[in-house]
VEXDREN-2710 file (C-alpha; in Angstrom, 1 decimal):
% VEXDREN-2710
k/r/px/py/pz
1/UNK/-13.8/-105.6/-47.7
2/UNK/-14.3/-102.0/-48.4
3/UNK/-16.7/-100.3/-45.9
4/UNK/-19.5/-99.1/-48.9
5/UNK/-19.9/-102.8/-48.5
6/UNK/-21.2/-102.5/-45.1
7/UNK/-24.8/-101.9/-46.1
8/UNK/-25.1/-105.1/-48.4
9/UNK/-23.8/-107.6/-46.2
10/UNK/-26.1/-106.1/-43.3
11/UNK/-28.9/-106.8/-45.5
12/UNK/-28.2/-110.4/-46.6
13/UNK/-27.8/-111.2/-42.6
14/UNK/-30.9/-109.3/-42.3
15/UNK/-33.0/-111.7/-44.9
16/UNK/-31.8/-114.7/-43.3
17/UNK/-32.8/-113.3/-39.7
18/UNK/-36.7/-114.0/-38.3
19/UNK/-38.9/-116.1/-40.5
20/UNK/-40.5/-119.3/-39.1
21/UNK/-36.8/-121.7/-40.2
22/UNK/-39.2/-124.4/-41.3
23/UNK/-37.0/-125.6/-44.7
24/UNK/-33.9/-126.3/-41.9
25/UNK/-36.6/-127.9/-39.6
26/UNK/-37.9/-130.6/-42.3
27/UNK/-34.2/-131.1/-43.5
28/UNK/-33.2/-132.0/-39.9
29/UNK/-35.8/-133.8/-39.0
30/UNK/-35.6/-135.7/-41.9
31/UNK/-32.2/-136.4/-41.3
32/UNK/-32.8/-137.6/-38.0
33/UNK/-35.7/-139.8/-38.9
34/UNK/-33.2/-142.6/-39.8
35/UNK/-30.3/-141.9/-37.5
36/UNK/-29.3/-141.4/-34.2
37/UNK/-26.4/-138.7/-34.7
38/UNK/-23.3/-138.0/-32.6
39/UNK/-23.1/-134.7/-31.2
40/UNK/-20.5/-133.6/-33.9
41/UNK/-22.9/-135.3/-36.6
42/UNK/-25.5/-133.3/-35.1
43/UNK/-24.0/-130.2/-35.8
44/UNK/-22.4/-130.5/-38.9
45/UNK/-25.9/-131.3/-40.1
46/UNK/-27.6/-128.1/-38.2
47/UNK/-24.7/-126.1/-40.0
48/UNK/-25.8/-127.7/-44.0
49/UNK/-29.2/-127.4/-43.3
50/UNK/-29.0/-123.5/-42.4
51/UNK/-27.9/-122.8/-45.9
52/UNK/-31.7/-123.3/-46.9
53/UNK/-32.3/-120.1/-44.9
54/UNK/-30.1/-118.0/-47.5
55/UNK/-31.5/-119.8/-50.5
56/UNK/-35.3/-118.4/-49.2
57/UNK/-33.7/-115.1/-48.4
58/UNK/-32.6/-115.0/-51.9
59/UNK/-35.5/-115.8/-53.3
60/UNK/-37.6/-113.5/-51.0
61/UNK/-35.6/-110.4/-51.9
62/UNK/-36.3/-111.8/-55.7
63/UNK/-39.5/-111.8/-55.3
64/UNK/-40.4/-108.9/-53.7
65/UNK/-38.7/-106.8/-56.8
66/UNK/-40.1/-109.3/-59.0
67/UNK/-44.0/-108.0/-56.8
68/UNK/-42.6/-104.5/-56.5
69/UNK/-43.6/-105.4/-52.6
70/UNK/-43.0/-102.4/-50.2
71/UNK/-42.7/-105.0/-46.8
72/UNK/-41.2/-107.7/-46.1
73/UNK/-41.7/-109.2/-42.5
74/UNK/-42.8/-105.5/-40.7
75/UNK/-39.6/-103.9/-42.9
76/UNK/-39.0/-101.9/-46.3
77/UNK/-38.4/-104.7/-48.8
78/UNK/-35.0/-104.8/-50.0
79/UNK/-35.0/-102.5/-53.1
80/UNK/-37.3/-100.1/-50.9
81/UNK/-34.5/-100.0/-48.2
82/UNK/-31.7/-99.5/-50.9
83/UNK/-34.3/-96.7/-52.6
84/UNK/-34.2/-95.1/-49.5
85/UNK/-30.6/-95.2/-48.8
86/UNK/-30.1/-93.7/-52.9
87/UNK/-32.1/-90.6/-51.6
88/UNK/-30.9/-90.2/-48.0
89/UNK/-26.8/-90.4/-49.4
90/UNK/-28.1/-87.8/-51.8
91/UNK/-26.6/-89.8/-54.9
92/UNK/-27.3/-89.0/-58.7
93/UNK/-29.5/-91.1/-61.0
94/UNK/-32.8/-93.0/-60.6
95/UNK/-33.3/-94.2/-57.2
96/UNK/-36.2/-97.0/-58.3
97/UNK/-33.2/-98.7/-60.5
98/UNK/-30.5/-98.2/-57.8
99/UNK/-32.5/-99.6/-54.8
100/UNK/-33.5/-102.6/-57.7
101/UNK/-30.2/-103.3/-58.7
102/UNK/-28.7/-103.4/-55.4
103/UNK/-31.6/-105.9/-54.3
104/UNK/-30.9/-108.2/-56.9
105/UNK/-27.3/-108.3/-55.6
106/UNK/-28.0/-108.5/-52.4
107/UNK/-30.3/-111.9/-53.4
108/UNK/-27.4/-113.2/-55.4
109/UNK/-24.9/-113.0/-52.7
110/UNK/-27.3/-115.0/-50.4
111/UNK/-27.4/-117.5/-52.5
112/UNK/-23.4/-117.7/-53.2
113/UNK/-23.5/-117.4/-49.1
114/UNK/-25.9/-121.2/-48.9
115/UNK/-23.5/-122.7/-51.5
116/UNK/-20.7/-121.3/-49.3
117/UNK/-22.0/-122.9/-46.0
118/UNK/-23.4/-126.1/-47.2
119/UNK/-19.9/-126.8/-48.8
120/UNK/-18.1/-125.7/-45.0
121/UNK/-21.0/-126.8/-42.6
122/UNK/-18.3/-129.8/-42.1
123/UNK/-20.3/-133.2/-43.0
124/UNK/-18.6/-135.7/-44.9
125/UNK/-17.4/-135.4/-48.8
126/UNK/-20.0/-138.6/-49.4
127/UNK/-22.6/-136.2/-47.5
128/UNK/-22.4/-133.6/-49.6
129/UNK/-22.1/-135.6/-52.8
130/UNK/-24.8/-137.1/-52.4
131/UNK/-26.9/-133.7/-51.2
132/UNK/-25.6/-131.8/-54.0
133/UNK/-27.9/-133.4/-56.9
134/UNK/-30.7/-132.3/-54.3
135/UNK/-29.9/-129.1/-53.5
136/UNK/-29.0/-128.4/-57.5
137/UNK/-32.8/-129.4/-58.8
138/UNK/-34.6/-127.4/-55.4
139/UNK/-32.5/-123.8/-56.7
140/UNK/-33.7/-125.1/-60.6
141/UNK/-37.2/-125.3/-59.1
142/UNK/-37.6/-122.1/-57.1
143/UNK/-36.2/-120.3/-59.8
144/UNK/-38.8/-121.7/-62.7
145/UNK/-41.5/-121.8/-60.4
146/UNK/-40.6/-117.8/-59.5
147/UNK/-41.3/-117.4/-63.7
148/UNK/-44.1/-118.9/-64.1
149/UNK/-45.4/-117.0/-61.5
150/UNK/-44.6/-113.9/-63.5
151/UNK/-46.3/-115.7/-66.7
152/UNK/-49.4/-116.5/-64.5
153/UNK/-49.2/-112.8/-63.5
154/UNK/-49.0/-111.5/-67.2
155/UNK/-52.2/-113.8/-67.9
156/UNK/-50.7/-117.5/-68.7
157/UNK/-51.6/-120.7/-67.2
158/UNK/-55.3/-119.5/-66.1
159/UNK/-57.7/-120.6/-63.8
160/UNK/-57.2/-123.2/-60.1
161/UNK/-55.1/-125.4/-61.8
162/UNK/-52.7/-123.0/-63.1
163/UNK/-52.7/-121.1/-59.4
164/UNK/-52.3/-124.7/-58.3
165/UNK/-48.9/-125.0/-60.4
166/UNK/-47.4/-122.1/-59.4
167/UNK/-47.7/-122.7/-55.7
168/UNK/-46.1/-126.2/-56.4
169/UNK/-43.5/-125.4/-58.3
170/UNK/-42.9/-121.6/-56.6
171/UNK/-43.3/-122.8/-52.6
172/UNK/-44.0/-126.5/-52.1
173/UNK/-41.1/-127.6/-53.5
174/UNK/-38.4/-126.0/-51.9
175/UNK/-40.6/-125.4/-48.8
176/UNK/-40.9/-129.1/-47.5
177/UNK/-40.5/-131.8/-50.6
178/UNK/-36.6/-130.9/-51.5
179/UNK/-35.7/-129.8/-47.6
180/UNK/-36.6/-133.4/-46.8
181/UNK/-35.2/-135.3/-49.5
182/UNK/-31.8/-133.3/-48.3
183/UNK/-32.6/-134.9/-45.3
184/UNK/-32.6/-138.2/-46.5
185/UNK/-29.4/-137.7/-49.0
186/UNK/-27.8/-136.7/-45.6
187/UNK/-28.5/-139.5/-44.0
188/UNK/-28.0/-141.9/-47.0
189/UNK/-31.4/-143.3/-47.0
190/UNK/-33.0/-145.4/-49.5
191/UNK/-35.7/-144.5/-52.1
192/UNK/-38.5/-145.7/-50.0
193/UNK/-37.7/-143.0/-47.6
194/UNK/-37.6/-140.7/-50.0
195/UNK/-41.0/-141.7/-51.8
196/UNK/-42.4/-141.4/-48.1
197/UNK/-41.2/-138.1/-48.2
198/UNK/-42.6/-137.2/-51.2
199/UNK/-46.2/-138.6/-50.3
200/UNK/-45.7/-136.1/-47.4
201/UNK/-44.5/-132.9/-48.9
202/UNK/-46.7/-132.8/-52.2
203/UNK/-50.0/-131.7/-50.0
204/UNK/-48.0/-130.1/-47.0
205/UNK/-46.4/-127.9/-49.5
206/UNK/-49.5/-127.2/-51.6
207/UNK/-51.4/-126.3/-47.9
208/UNK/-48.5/-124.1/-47.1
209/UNK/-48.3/-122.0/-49.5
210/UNK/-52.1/-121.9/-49.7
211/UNK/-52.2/-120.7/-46.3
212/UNK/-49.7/-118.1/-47.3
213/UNK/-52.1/-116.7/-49.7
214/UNK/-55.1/-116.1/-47.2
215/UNK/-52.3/-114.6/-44.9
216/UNK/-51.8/-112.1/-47.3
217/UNK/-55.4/-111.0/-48.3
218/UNK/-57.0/-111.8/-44.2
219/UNK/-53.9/-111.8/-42.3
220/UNK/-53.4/-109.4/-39.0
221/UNK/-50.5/-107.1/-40.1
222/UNK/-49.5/-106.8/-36.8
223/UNK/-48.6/-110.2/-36.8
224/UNK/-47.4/-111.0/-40.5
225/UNK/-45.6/-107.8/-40.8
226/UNK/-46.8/-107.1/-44.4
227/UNK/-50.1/-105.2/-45.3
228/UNK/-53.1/-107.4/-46.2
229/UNK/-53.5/-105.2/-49.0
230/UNK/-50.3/-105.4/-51.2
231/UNK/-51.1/-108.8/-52.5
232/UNK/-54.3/-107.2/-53.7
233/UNK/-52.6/-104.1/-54.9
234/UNK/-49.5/-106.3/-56.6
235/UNK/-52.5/-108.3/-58.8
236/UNK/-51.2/-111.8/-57.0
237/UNK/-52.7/-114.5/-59.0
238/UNK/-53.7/-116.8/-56.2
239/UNK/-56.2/-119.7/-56.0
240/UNK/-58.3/-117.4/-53.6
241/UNK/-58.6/-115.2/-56.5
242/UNK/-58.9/-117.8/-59.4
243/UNK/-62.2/-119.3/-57.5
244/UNK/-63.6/-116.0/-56.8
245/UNK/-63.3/-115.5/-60.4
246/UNK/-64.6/-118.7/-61.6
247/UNK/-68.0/-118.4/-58.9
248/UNK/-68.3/-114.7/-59.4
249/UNK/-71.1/-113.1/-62.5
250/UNK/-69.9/-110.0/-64.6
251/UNK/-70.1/-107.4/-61.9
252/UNK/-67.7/-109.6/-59.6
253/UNK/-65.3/-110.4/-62.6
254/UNK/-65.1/-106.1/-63.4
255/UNK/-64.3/-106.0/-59.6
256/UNK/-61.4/-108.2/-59.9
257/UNK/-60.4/-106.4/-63.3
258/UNK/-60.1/-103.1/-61.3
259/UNK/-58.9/-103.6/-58.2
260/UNK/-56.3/-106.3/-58.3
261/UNK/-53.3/-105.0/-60.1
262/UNK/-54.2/-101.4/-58.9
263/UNK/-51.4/-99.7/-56.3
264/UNK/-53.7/-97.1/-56.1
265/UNK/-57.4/-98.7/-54.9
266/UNK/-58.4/-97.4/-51.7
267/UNK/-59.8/-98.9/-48.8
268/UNK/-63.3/-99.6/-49.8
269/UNK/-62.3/-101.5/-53.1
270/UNK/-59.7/-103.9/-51.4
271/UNK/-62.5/-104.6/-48.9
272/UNK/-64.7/-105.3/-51.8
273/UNK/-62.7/-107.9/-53.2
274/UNK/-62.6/-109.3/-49.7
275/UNK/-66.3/-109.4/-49.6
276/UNK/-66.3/-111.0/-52.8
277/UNK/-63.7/-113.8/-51.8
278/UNK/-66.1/-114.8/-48.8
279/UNK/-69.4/-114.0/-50.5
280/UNK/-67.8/-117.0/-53.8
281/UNK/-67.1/-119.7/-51.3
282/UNK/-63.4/-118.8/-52.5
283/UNK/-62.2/-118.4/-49.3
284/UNK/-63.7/-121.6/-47.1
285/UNK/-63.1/-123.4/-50.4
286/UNK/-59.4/-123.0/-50.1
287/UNK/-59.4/-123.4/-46.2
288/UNK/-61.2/-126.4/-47.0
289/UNK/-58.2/-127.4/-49.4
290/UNK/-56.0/-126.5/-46.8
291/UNK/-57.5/-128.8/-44.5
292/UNK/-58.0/-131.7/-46.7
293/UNK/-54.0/-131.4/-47.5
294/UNK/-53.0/-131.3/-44.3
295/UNK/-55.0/-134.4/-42.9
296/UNK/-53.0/-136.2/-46.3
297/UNK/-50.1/-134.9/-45.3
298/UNK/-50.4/-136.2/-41.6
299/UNK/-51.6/-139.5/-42.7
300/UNK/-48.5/-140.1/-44.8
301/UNK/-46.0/-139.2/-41.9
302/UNK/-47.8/-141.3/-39.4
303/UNK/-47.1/-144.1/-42.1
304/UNK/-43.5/-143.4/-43.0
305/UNK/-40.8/-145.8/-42.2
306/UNK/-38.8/-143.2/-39.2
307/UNK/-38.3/-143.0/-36.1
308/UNK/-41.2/-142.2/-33.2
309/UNK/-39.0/-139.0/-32.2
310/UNK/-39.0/-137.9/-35.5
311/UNK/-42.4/-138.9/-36.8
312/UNK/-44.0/-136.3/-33.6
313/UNK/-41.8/-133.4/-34.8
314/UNK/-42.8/-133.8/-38.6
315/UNK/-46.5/-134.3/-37.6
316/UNK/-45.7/-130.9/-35.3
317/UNK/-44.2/-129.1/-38.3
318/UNK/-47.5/-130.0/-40.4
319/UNK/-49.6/-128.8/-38.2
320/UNK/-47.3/-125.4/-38.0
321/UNK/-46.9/-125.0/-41.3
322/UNK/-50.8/-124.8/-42.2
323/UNK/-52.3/-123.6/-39.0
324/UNK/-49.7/-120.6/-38.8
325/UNK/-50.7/-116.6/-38.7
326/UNK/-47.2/-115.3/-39.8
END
């Protein structure tokens, strides 16, 4: 492969590196819920379920040019990091499209790379048949959830609910409900296992990606690796700021109006916005949501039909997943 290559395949191993690997965690673990695996089994499986890592690195580099994000886990986002290379190499034309187009490149080879090691990760032909119709709806769902994000952005689907679809269709999906229904395809389980599966992922998922919002508006930096401010600054449509808007009078709504969506607000303004989030109820409401998910979530994997082994590490995961500060 020619060596200007170099850069682009350092940065799709660099997406799939860190993180918290959650999506391979719920796909093994609900793999192993029904089985006991031999040691080659075992790995095979460890090997498919890895290839969720490059999906999310595809769509984190996505979405981050999508945001116009400057960070990305205590590191320039992709299209910042290729911007910065346009400039440093001293090459000609705009570096804002060069460092974009590389980063959508860079998030399309990552997801040719999952297809790549889900189809080599060694289980059977029957395996992957039967993970394939799985894995095909959970790339269809990231992908139209990652629009209608935009569309919430540009003023469609208003208010909780619609900050409610997005996070379903944008996070919980792919996050926990499709990992473990790979799982059970893996393992060639039934549909009550799977309908198990769903009662558990539907309000995980939703508490995930909820707790991902307050992460990025309350969240230590030092910890997260991205500013607390950029989600402000980007104009993120989240339920935290769908309830401060629907609690808030006039004053609070021209707040919102000015800050959010503003790359420029300084210090005092974010901080305003945060005030107003706490001052709403927006903020313990959603914690509250969070909370009230969780316990759902918990209940329905302490009723699934799997095995004790795997029932702890699932109700672990839960708990992980919505208690996290990264």
């Amino acid at each position: 492969m020619d060596p200007s290559l170099v850069p682009v395949l350092e940065e799709v191993a660099a997406v799939a590196e860190g993180g918290k690997r959650l999506r391979p965690a719920f796909a093994y673990w609900g793999w192993r819920a029904v089985t006991t695996a031999a040691p080659e089994d075992d790995a095979a499986v460890l090997r498919a379920v890895a290839a969720l890592e490059f999906v999310h690195g595809s769509a984190l580099v996505h979405d981050d040019v999508m945001d116009a994000a400057r960070t990305r886990r205590g590191r320039p986002a992709t299209h910042i990091g290729f911007g910065d290379r346009h400039t440093a190499l001293g090459l000609s034309g705009s570096t804002e499209l060069f460092g974009t187009g590389a980063a959508i490149l860079v998030g399309d080879l990552a997801l040719v790379w999952s297809d790549e090691l889900l189809r080599r990760s060694g289980i059977s032909a029957e395996a992957l048949a039967r993970a394939r119709p799985v894995w095909d709806t959970m790339r269809t769902e990231v992908t139209a959830g990652q629009y209608l994000d935009l569309l919430r952005a540009a003023g469609g689907l208003p208010g909780p609910e619609g900050a409610l679809k997005v996070a379903r269709y944008k996070s919980a999906g792919y996050t926990v409900q499709r990992p473990l229904h790979l799982g059970a395809a893996l393992a060639d389980a039934g549909p009550e296992l799977v309908e198990a599966y769903t009662e558990i992922a539907l309000p995980l998922g939703e508490a995930f990606q909820l707790r991902d919002d307050v992460l990025g508006v309350f969240g230590d930096p030092a910890v997260t690796g991205k500013s607390v401010d950029e989600d402000l600054m980007e104009g993120k449509q989240t339920l935290l700021v769908a309830l401060a808007e629907e609690a808030t009078d006039d004053a609070g709504r021209a707040l919102l109006g000015r800050v959010l969506g503003d790359p420029t607000a300084d210090a005092a303004a974010l901080d305003a916005v945060r005030d107003l989030m706490r001052s709403t109820g927006a903020l313990q409401r959603v914690e509250d949501r969070i909370t009230t998910q969780t316990a759902t979530a918990r209940e329905a994997i302490a009723e699934a039909p799997v095995l004790d082994d795997a029932r702890a590490a699932l109700d672990a995961l839960a708990v992980a997943a919505t208690t996290r500060t990264t």
